[in-house]
Each structure stands twice: as structure tokens, then as C-alpha cells.
C-alpha positions as CSV (number, residue, x, y, z in Angstrom):
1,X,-70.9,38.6,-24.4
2,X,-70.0,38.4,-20.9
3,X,-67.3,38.6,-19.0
4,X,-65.9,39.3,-15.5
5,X,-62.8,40.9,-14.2
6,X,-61.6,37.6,-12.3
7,X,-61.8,35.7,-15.7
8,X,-59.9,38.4,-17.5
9,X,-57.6,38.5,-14.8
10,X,-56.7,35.2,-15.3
11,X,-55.0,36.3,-18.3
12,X,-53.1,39.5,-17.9
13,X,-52.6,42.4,-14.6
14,X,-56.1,44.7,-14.3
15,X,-55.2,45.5,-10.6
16,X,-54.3,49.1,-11.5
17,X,-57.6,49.9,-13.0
18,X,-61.1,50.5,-12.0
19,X,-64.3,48.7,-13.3
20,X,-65.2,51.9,-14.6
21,X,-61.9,52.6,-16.0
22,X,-61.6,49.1,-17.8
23,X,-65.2,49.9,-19.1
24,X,-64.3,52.8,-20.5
25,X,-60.8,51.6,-22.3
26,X,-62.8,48.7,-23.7
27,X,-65.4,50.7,-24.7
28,X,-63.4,53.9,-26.4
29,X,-61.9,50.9,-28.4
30,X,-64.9,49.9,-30.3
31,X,-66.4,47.0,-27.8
32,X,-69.3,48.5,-26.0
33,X,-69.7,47.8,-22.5
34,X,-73.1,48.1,-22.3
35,X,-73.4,47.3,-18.4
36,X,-70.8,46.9,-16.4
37,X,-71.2,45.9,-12.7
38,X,-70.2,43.7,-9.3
39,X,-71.9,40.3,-9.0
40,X,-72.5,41.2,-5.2
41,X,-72.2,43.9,-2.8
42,X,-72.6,44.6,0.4
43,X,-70.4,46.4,3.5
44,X,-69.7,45.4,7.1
45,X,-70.4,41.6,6.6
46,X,-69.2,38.8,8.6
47,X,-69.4,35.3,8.6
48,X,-71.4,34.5,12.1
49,X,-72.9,31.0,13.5
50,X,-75.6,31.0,15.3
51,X,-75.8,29.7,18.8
52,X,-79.1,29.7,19.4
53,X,-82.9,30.4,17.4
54,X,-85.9,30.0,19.0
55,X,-89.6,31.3,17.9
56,X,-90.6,35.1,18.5
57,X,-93.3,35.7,21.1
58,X,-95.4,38.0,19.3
59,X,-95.3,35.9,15.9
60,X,-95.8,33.2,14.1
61,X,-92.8,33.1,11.5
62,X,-90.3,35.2,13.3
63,X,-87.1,33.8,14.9
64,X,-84.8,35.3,17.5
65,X,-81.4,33.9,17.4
66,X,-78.1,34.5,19.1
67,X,-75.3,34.6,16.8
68,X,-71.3,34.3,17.4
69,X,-69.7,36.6,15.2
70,X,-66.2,35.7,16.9
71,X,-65.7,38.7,19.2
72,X,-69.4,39.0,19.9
73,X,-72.5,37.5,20.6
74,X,-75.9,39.7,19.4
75,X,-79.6,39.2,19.2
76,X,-80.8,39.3,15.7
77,X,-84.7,39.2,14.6
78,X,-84.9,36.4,11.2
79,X,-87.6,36.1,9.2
80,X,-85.9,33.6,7.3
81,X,-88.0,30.2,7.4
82,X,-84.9,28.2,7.3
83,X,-83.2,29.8,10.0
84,X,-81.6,27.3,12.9
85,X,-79.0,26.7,15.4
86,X,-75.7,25.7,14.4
87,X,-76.1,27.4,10.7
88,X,-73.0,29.4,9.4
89,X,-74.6,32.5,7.9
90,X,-73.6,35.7,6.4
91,X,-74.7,38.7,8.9
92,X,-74.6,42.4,8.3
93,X,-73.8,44.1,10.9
94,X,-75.4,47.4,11.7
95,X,-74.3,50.3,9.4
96,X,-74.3,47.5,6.5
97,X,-75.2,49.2,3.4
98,X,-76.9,46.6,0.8
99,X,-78.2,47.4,-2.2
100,X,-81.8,47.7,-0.4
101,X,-80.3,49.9,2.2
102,X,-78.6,50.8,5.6
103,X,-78.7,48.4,8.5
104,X,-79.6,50.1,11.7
105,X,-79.9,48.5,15.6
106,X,-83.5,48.5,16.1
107,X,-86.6,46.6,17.6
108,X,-89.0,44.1,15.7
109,X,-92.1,43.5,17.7
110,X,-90.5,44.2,20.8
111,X,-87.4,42.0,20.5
112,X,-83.9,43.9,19.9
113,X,-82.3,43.6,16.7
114,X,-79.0,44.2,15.7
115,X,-78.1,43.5,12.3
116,X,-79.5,41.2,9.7
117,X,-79.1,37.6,8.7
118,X,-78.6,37.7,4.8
119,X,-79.5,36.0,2.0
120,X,-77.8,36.2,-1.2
121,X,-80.5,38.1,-3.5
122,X,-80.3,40.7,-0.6
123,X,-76.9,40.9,-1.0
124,X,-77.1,41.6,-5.1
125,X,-76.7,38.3,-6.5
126,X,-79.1,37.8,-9.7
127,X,-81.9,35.8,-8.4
128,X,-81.5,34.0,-11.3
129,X,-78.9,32.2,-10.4
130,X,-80.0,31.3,-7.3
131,X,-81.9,27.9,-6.0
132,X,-85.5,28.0,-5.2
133,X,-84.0,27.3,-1.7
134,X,-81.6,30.2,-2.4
135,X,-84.2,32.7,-3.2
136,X,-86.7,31.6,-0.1
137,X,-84.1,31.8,2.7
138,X,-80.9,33.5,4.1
139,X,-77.7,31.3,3.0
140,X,-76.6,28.7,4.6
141,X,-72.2,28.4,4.6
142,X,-70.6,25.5,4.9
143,X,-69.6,23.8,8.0
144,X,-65.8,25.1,7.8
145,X,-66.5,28.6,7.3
146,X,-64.7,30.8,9.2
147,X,-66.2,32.4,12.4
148,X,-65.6,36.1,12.6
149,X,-64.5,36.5,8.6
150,X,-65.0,39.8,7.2
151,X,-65.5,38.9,3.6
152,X,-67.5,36.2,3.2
153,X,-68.7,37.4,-0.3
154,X,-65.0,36.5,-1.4
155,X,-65.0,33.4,1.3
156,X,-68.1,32.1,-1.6
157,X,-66.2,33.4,-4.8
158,X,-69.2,36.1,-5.2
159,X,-66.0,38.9,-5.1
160,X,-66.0,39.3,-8.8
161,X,-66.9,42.2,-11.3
162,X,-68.7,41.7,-14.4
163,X,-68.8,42.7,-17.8
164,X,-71.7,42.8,-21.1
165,X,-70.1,43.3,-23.7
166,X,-72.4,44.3,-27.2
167,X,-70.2,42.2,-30.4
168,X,-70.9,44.1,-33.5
169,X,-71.4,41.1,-36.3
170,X,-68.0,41.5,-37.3
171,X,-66.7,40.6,-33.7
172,X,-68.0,37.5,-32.8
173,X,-64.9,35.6,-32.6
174,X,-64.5,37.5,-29.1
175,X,-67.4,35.5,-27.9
176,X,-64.5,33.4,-26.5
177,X,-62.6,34.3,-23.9
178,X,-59.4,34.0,-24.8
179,X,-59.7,35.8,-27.8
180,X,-61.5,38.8,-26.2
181,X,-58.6,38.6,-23.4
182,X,-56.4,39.1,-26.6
183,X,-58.2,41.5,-27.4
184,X,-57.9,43.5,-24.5
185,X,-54.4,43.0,-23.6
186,X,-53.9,44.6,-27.3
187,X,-56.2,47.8,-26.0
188,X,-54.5,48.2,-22.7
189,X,-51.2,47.4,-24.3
190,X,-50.7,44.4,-21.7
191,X,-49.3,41.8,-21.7
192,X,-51.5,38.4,-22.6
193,X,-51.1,34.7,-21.3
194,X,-53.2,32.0,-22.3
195,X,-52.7,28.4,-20.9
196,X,-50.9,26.0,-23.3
197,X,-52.8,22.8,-24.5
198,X,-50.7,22.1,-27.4
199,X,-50.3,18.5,-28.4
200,X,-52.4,17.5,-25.1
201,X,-54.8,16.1,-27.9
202,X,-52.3,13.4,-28.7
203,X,-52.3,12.0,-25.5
204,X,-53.5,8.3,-24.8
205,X,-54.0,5.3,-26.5
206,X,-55.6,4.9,-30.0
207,X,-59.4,3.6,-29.9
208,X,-61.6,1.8,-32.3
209,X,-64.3,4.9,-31.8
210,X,-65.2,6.1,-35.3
211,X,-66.6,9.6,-36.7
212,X,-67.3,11.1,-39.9
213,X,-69.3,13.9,-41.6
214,X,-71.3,13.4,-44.3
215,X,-72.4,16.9,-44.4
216,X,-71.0,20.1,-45.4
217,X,-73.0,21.8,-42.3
218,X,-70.6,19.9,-40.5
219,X,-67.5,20.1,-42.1
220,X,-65.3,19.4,-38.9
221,X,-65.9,17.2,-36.1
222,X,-63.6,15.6,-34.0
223,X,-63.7,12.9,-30.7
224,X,-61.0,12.2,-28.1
225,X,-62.1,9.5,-25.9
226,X,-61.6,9.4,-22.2
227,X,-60.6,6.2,-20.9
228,X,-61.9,6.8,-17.0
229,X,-63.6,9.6,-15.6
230,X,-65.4,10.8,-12.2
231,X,-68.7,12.5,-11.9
232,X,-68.9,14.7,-9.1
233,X,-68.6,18.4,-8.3
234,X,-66.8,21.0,-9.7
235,X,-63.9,22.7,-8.2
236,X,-65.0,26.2,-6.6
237,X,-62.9,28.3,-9.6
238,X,-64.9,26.6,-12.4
239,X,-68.0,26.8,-10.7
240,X,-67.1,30.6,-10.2
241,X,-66.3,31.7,-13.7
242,X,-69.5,29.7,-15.2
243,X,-71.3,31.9,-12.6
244,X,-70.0,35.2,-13.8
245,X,-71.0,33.9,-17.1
246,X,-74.8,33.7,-16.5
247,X,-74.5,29.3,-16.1
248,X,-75.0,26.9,-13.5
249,X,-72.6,24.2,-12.6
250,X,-73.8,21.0,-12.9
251,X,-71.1,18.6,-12.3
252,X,-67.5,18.4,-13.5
253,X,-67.9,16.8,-16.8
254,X,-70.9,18.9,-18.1
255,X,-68.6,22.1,-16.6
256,X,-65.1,21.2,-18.3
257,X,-67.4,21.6,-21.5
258,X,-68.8,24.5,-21.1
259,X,-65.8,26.2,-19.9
260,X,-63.8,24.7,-22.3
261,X,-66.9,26.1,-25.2
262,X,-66.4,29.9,-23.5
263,X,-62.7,29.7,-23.6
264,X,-62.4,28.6,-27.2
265,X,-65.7,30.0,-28.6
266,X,-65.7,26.2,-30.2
267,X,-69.1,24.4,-28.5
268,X,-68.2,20.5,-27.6
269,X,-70.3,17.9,-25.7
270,X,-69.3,14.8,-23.6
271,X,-71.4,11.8,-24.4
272,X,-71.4,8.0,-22.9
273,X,-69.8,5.9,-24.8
274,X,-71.8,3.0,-23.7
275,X,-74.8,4.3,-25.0
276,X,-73.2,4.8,-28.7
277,X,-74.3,1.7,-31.2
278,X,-71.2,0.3,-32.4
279,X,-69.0,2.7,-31.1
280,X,-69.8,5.3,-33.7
281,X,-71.0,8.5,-34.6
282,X,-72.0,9.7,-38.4
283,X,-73.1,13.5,-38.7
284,X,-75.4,13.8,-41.7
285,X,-78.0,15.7,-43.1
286,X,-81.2,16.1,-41.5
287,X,-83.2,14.6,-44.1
288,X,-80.7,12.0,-45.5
């Protein structure tokens, strides 16, 4: 099971308390904590644009760029293949420490060097759930980052502290999240609030959609159709807690199920209703 602090936070006050500390309570209390950890790290980071890039002298895939970090301008050596001009990147400035090191001032084939152009994996994000374009060049902000900002882990939501959690087989109803926020609002003797839904499942007109089971494997299924809906992209704090869980987003629909399935611990699907025969489903069994 996994977890992060931001989620958790969502439902009662952890500010007082360490990751270590929450660990620990969680742990003493029967859940094991078997990792416990921050989704990214790094120090002395800024959010920098850069001015200008163009080819190193003495190679054939290094850049050197100029970079506005909003009260300075420095030289910085890339190696980054999809380094170029105009890019809002994150930049660690030297005495950065990241988890493969310090960042020191320094010279790279004769050029002068002062800090380093970052990509997320260097910064201790699980390269697994990264992009192929992630993982083969530094990161690339959007357009209306913020010259000069000193956090821009939190500016991408990677500010966030995570959780794994070992369930014993008697504890597998916190595999949701809600009811692992219960409880550990009951360990820390804190006060727990969840987000009302009740009676939103009543909501909208009656439909001519039919289910049924015809299986005891199945013995509850329900449907609730949705009259109009929008494909596109999530908002950033969905697409942040599925991240802290190990998922990718993949658009708003496919996301409000899969948050709604780690909330709940009960799994659900969304499915086009144009492509269902007759307008209705029948779950039997496999061989019937």
C-alpha cells in the first residue's frame, strides 16, 4: 500500500510531525512502514530560463547556454540533447546537494560552469514514472513558470513525501485511502475528515441503461450514466496524488476512476456507452 503525506493530509493536520515520526507512530501501531521517503529532493534550486545555448567548441553534444535566474545571468555547461533557448528549466545552483551529489563552479572542457541544468531522475524522481523524453533530457517547465522561483519541485507538485505501507491479510480494507486515513487519525488520535458524497448518486435523470449479474462472483454491480462529459487533462492535484501512488495520469475520465478506486478501495471503470449493444450490460459466468 502506498501512500503520501500530501494525500493524508488531505484528511487530517500532520504538520507537527516528521516523516520519520509519522513512520514510526504508524508503524508501532501494527502497519509496517516498510520504506518511507520524499518523491524528490534536491537544495538550492531555481527555476531559470535560458537566454541563450549555443554548441561547445571542443564537442560534439555539449551546449553552453546563458541562463536568467532573475537576479543573475550565468554560464552553464549542458549535456542535455534537448537543451535550447527560450526553455524554462530547473537549475541547481552551485552548493546544490542532489541525491548524486554537491554542485560545485567548475570548468568543462575549458568552458566555465556554474551550476547544473536538471532533469528530474537527477533530482530523485522514480525513473519510472518518467517519459522516455523525461528520462533522456533535463525538464522542460511550462511557459508561465516563474523566473527566479526557489522551489520549483513544489512549483511541479513533486514536494510530497511518501509512504509503503506492508497490509497483513487481515488489513486489506486500508488499501483505500480513506479508510487507512481512518485509520491513522485513530493512531495519532486526530481528528479525520473525509469528503461527503452522500446521495450524489441520485442525482440526474433516470435512463433506459440496464445491468444485471447472473453470477455470484459478481454479486454487486452498479452503473450511473453520465449524460455529457469532456476528455482532456487532468487537473495538477489529481494528477499529483496518482503520482505519489506509483500511476500515470492519462486523461480526466480514466483519472476520476482510478482515484475514485484508491479512495474507496472499490475498483470501477468508465465505458462508452455508444459502443454497448442495446444499452446493456449482463455480468455472467465465464463459461455460461
Amino acid at each position: 500500500m502506498r501512500t503520501s503525506r500530501k494525500w493524508l493530509s488531505q484528511y487530517m493536520d500532520l504538520s507537527d510531525l516528521s516523516l520519520e515520526e509519522l513512520a514510526e507512530k504508524i508503524t508501532n501501531a501494527g502497519l509496517e512502514v516498510e520504506a518511507a521517503y520524499p518523491l524528490s529532493s534536491g537544495t538550492n534550486l531555481v527555476i531559470g530560463q535560458v537566454v541563450e545555448c549555443e554548441m561547445h567548441p571542443d564537442s560534439d553534444h555539449l551546449h553552453i547556454t546563458k541562463v536568467d535566474l532573475g537576479d543573475e545571468i550565468v554560464q552553464i555547461v549542458c549535456g542535455a540533447p534537448n537543451v535550447a533557448e527560450g526553455q524554462k528549466v530547473i537549475v541547481a545552483k552551485p552548493g546544490a546537494k542532489l541525491p548524486g551529489g554537491e554542485i560545485k563552479k567548475g570548468a568543462i572542457r575549458g568552458q566555465e560552469s556554474n551550476g547544473m541544468i536538471c532533469a528530474l531522475f537527477e533530482l530523485g524522481v522514480d525513473p519510472h514514472m518518467l517519459s522516455e523524453e523525461q528520462k533522456n533530457g533535463i525538464e522542460i517547465l511550462p511557459e508561465d513558470a516563474p523566473v527566479g522561483y526557489t522551489d520549483p519541485l513544489g512549483y511541479l507538485g513533486y514536494d510530497d513525501e511518501i509512504l509503503e505501507i506492508g497490509l497483513t491479510p487481515n488489513r486489506s480494507d486500508c488499501q483505500a485511502q480513506f479508510n487507512l486515513a481512518k485509520e491513522v487519525g485513530a493512531i495519532l488520535n486526530r481528528e479525520v475528515v473525509l469528503p461527503e458524497f452522500d446521495a450524489a448518486s441520485d442525482l440526474g435523470d433516470h435512463t433506459r441503461f440496464a445491468l444485471s449479474s447472473k453470477t455470484e462472483k459478481c454479486p454487486l454491480f452498479l452503473e450511473k450514466v453520465i449524460g455529457s462529459i469532456t476528455i482532456k487533462e487532468s487537473p495538477k492535484w489529481m494528477k499529483e496524488l496518482l503520482r505519489a501512488s506509483g500511476m500515470h495520469s492519462i486523461n480526466n475520465v480514466v483519472d476520476i476512476s482510478n482515484i475514485v478506486m484508491l479512495e474507496t478501495g472499490q475498483p470501477m471503470h468508465f465505458y462508452d456507452i455508444d459502443a454497448i449493444k442495446d444499452q446493456e450490460i449482463t455480468v455472467a459466468d465465464g463459461f455460461e
